[in-house]
N, CA, C and O atoms as a Tinker XYZ file with bonds, in Angstrom:
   288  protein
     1  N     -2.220000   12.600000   -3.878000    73     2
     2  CA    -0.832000   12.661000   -3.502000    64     1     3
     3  C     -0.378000   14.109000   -3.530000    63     2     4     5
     4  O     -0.744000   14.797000   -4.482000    81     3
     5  N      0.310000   14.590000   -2.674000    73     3     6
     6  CA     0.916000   15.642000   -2.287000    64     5     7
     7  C      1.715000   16.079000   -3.641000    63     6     8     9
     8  O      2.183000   15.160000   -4.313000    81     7
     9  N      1.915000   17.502000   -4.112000    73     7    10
    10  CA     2.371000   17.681000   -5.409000    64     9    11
    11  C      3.846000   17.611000   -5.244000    63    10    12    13
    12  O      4.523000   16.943000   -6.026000    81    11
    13  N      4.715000   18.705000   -3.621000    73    11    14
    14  CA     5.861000   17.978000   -2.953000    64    13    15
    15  C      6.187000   16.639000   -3.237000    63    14    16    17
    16  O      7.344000   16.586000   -3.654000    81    15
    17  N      5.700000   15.641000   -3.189000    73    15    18
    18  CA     5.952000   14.174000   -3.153000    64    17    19
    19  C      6.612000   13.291000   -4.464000    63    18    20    21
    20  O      6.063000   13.210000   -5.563000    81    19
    21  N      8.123000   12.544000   -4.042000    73    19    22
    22  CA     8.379000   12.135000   -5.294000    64    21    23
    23  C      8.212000   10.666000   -5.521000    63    22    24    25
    24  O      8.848000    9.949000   -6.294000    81    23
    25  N      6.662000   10.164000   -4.221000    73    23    26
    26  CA     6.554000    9.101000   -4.430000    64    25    27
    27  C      6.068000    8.760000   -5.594000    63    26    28    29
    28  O      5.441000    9.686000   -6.108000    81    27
    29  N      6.120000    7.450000   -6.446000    73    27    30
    30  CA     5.643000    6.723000   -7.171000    64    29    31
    31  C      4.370000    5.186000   -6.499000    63    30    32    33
    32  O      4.421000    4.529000   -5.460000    81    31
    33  N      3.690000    5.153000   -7.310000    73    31    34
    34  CA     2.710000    4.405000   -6.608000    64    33    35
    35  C      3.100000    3.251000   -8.265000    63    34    36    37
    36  O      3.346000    3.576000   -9.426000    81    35
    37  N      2.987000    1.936000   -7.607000    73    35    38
    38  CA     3.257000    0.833000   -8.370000    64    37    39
    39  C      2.330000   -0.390000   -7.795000    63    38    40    41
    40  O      2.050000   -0.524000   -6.604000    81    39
    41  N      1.985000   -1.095000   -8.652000    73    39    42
    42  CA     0.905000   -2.063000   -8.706000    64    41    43
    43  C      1.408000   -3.432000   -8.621000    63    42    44    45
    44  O      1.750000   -3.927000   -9.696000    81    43
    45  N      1.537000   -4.207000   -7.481000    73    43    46
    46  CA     2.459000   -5.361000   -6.842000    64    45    47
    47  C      1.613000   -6.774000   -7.004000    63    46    48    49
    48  O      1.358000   -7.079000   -5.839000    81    47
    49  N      1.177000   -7.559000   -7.675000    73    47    50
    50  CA     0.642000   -8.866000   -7.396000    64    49    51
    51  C      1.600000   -9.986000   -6.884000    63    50    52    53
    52  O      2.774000  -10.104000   -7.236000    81    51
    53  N      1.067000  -10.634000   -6.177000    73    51    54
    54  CA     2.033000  -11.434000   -5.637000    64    53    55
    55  C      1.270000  -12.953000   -5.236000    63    54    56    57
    56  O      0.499000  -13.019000   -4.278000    81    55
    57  N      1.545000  -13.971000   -5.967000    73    55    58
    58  CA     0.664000  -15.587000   -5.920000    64    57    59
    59  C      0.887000  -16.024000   -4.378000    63    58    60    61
    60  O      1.732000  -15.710000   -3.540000    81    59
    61  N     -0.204000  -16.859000   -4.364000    73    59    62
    62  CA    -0.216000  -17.334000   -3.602000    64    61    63
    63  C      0.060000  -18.848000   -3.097000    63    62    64    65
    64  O      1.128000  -19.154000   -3.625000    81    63
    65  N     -0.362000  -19.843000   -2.391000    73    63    66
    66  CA     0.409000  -21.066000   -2.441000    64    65    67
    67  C     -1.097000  -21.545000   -2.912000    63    66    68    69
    68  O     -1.209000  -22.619000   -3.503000    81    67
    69  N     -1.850000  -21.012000   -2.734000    73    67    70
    70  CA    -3.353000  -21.321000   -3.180000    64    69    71
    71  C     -3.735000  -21.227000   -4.839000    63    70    72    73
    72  O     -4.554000  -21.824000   -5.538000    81    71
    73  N     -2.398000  -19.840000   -5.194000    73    71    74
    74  CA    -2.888000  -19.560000   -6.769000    64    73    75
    75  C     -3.964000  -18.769000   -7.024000    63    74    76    77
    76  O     -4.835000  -18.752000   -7.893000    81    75
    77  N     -3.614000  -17.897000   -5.740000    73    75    78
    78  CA    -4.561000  -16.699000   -5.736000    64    77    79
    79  C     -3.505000  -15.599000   -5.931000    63    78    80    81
    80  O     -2.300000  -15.847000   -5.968000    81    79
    81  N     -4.139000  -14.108000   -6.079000    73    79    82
    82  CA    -3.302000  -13.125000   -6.981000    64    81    83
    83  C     -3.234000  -12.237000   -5.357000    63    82    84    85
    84  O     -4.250000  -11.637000   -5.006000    81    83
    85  N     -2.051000  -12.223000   -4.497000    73    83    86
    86  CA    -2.833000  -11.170000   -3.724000    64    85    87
    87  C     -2.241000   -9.732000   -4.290000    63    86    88    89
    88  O     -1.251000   -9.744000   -5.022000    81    87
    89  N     -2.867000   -8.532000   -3.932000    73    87    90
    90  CA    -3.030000   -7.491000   -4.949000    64    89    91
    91  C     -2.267000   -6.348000   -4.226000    63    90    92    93
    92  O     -2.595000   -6.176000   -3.052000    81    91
    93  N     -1.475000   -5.685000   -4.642000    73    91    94
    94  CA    -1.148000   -4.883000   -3.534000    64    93    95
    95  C     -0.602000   -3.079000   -3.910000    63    94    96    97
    96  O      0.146000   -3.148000   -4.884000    81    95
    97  N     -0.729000   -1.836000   -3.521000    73    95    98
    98  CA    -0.396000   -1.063000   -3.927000    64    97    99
    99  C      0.857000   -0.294000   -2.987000    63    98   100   101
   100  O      0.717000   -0.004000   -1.799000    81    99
   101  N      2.265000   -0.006000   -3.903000    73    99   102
   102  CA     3.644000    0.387000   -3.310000    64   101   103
   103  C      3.543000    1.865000   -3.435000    63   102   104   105
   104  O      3.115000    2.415000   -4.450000    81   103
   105  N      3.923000    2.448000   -2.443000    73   103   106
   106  CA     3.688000    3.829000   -2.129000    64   105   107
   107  C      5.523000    4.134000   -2.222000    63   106   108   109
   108  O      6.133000    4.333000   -1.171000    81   107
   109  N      6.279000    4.140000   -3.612000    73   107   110
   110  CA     7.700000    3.797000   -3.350000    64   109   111
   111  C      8.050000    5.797000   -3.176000    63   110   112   113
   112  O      7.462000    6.790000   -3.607000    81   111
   113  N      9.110000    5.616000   -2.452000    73   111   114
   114  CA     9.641000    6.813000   -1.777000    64   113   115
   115  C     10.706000    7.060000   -2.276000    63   114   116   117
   116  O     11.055000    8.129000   -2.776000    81   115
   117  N     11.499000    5.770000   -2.147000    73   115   118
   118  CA    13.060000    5.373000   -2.506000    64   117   119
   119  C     13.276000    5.505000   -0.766000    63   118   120   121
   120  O     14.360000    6.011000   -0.477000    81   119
   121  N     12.480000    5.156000    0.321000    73   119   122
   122  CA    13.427000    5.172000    1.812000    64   121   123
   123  C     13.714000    3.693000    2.107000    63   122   124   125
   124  O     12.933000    2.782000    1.833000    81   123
   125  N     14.869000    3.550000    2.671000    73   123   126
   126  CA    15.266000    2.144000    3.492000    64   125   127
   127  C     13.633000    1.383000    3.922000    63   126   128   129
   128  O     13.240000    0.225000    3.784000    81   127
   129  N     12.939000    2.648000    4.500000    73   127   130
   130  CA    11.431000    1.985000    5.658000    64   129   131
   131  C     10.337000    1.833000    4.861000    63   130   132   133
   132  O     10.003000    2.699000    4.053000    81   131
   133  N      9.757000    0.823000    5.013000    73   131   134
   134  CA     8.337000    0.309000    4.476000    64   133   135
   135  C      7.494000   -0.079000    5.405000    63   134   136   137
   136  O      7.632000   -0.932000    6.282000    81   135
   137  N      6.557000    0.648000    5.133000    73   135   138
   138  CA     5.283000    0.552000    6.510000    64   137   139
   139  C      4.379000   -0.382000    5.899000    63   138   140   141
   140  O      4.416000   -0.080000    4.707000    81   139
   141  N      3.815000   -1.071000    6.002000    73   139   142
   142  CA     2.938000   -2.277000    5.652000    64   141   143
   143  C      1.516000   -1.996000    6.031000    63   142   144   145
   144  O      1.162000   -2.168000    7.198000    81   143
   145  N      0.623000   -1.547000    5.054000    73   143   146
   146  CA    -0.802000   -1.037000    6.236000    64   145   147
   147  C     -2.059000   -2.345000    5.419000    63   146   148   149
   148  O     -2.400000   -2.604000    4.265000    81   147
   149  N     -2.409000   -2.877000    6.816000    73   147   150
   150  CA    -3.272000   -4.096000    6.696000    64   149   151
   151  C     -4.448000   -3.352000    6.723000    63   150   152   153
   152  O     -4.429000   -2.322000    7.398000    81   151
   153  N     -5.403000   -3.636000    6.171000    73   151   154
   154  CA    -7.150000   -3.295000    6.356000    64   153   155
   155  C     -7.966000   -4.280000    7.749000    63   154   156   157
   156  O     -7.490000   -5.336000    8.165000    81   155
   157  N     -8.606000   -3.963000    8.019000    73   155   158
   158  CA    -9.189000   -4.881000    8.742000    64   157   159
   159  C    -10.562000   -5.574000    8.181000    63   158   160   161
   160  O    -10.879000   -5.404000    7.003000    81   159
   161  N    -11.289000   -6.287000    8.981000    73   159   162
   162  CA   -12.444000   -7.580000    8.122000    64   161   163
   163  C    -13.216000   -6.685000    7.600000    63   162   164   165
   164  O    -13.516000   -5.669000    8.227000    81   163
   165  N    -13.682000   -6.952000    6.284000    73   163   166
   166  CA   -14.739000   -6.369000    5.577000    64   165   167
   167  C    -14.435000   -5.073000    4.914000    63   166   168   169
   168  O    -15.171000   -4.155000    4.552000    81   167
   169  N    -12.864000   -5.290000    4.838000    73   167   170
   170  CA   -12.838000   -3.921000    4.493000    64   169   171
   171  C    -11.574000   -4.571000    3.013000    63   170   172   173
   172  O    -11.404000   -5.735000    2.648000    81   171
   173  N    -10.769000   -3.027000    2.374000    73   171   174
   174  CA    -9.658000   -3.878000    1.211000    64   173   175
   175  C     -9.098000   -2.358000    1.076000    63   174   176   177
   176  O     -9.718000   -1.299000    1.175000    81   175
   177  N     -7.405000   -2.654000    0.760000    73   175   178
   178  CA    -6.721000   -1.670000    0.290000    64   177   179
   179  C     -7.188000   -0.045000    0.299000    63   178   180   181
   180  O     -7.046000    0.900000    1.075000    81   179
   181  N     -7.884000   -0.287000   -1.127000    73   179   182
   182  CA    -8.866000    1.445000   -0.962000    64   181   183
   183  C     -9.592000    2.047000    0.288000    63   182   184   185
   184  O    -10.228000    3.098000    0.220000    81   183
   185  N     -9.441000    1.238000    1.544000    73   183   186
   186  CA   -10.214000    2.247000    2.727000    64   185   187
   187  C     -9.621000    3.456000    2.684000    63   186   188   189
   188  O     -8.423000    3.474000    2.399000    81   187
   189  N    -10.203000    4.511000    2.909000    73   187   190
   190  CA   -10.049000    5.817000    2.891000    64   189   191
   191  C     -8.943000    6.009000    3.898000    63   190   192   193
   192  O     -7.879000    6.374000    3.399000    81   191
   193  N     -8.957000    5.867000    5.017000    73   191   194
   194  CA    -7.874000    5.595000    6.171000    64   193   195
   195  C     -6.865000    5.090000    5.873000    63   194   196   197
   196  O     -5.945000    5.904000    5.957000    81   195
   197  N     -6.423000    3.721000    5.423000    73   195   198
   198  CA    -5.127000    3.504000    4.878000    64   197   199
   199  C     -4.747000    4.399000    3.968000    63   198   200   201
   200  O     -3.646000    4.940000    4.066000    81   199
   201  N     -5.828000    4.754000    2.689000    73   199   202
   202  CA    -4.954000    5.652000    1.557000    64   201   203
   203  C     -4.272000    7.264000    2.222000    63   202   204   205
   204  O     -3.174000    7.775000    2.000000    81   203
   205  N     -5.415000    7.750000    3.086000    73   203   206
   206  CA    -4.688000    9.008000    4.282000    64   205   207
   207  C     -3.320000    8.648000    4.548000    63   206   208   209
   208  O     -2.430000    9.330000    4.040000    81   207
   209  N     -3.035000    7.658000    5.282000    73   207   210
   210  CA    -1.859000    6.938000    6.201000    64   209   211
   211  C     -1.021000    6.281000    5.260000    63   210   212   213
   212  O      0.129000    6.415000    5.678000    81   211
   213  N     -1.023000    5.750000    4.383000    73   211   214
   214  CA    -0.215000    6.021000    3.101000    64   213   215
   215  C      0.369000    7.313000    2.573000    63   214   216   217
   216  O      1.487000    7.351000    2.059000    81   215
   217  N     -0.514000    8.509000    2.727000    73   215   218
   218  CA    -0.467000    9.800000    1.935000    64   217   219
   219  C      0.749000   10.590000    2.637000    63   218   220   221
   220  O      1.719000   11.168000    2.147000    81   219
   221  N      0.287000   10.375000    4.123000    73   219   222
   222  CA     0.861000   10.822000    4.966000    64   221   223
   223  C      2.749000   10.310000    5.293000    63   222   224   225
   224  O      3.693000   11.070000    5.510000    81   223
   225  N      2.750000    8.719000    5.208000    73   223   226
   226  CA     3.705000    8.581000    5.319000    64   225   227
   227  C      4.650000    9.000000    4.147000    63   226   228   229
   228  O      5.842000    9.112000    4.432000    81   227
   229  N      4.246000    9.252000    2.824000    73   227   230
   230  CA     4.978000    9.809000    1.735000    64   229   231
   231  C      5.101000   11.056000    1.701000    63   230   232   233
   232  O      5.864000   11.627000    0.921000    81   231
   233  N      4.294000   11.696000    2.627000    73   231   234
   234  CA     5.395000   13.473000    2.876000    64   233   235
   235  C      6.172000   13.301000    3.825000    63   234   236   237
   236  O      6.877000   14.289000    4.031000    81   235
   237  N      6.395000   12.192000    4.704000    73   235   238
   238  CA     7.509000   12.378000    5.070000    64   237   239
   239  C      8.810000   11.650000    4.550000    63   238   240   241
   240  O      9.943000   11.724000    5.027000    81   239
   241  N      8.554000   11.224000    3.904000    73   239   242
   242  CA     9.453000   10.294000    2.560000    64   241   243
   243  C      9.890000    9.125000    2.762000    63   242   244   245
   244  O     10.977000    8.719000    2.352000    81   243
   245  N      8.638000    8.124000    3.770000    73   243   246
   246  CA     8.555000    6.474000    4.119000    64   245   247
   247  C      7.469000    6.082000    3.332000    63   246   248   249
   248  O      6.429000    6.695000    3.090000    81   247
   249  N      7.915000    4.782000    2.900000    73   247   250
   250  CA     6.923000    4.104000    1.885000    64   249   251
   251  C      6.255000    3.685000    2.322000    63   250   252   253
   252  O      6.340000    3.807000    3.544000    81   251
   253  N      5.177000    2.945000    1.863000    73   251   254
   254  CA     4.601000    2.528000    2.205000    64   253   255
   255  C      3.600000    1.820000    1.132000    63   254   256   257
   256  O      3.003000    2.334000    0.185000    81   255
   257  N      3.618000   -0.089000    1.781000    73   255   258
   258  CA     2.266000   -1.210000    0.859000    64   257   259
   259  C      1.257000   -1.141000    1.527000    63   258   260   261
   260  O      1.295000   -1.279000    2.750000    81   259
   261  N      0.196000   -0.923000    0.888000    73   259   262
   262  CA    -0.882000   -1.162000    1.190000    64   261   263
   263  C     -1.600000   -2.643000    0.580000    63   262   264   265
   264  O     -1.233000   -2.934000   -0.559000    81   263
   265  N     -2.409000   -3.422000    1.122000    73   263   266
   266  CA    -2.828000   -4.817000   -0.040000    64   265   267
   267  C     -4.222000   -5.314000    0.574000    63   266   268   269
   268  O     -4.845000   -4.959000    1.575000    81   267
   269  N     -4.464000   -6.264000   -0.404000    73   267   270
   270  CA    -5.812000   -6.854000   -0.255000    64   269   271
   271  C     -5.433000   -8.681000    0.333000    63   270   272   273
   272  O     -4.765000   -9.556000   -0.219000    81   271
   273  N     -5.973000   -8.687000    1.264000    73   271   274
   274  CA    -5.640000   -9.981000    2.055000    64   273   275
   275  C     -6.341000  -10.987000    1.166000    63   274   276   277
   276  O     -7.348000  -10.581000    0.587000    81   275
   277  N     -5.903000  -12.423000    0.945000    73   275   278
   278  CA    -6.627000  -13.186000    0.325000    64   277   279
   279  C     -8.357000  -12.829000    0.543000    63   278   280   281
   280  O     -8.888000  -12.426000    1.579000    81   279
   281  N     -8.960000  -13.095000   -0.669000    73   279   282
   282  CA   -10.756000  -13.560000   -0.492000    64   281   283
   283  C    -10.810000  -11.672000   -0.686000    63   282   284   285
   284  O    -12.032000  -11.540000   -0.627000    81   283
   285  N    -10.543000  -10.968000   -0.775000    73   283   286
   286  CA   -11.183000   -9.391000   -0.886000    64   285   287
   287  C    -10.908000   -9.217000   -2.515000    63   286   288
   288  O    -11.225000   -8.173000   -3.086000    81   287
């Protein structure tokens, strides 16, 4: 994270209707906008690419969740 940056990163679980945990990491900014970045198959949260595009949207001071889709 950018040393500029007064994001906070927070650790989101959220159940499911299944009673699964889905897992998710908040890139909080404090902006109105939340960008939502999905992984694609075979992949989860930590891809290097989302955490960039996360990084990125917090210097410009939009938040941004990143998460792990059920089964990852």
């Amino acid at each position: 994270m950018d040393s500029s940056s007064n994001a906070q990163q927070k650790k989101i679980v959220i159940p499911n209707s299944r009673n699964e945990k889905l897992v998710g990491l908040l890139h909080e900014t404090g902006s109105k906008e939340v960008v939502v970045l999905c992984h694609g198959f075979r992949s989860n949260k930590e891809n290097q690419i989302l955490k960039n595009v996360a990084d990125a949207l917090e210097k410009e001071g939009i938040s941004a969740f990143r998460f792990d889709f059920s089964g990852n």
